[in-house]
N, C-alpha and C positions, 0 to 999 in steps of 0.2 A: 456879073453879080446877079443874083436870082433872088426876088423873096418872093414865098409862098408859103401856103397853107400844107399844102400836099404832099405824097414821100413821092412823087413827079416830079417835083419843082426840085427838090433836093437830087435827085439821082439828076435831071438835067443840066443845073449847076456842077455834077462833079463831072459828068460824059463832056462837057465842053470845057474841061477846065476852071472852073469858074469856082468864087466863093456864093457860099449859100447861106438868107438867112430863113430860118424859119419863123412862121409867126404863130403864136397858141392862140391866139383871136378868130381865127378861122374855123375851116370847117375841120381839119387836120387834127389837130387836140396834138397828140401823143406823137404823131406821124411825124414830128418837126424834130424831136430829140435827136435826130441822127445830122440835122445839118450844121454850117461851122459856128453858128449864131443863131441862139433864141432868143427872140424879142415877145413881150408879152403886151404891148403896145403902139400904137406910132410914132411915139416918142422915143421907144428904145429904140427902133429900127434909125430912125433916125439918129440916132447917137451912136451906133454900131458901125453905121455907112460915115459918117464923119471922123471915125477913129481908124480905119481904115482907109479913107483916104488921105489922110494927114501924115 
C-alpha cells in the first residue's frame, strides 16, 4: 500500500502491485485522481486503510 502526494507514488504502487492511495493535501493537487483512493485528510486515509484491511 502506497500513500502519496505524487503521480510517483501512484504509478509505484501499481508497478509493484500495490493499492494506492492518494492525498489532495500535498503537493500533488490533481496528480492523485488516478490512484485507487483519495483522501482529502488524515482521517480519511486512515479510514480508507481500515476498510481495506477489514
Amino acid at each position: 500500500m502506497m500513500v502519496g502526494d505524487r503521480t510517483s507514488d501512484i504509478e509505484a504502487a501499481s508497478h509493484n502491485w500495490g493499492i494506492s492511495i492518494g492525498v489532495t493535501y500535498g503537493f500533488g493537487k490533481d496528480e492523485v485522481l488516478l490512484a485507487n483512493y483519495v483522501a482529502n485528510n488524515l482521517q480519511e486515509v486512515e479510514k480508507i486503510i481500515m476498510d481495506i484491511t477489514i
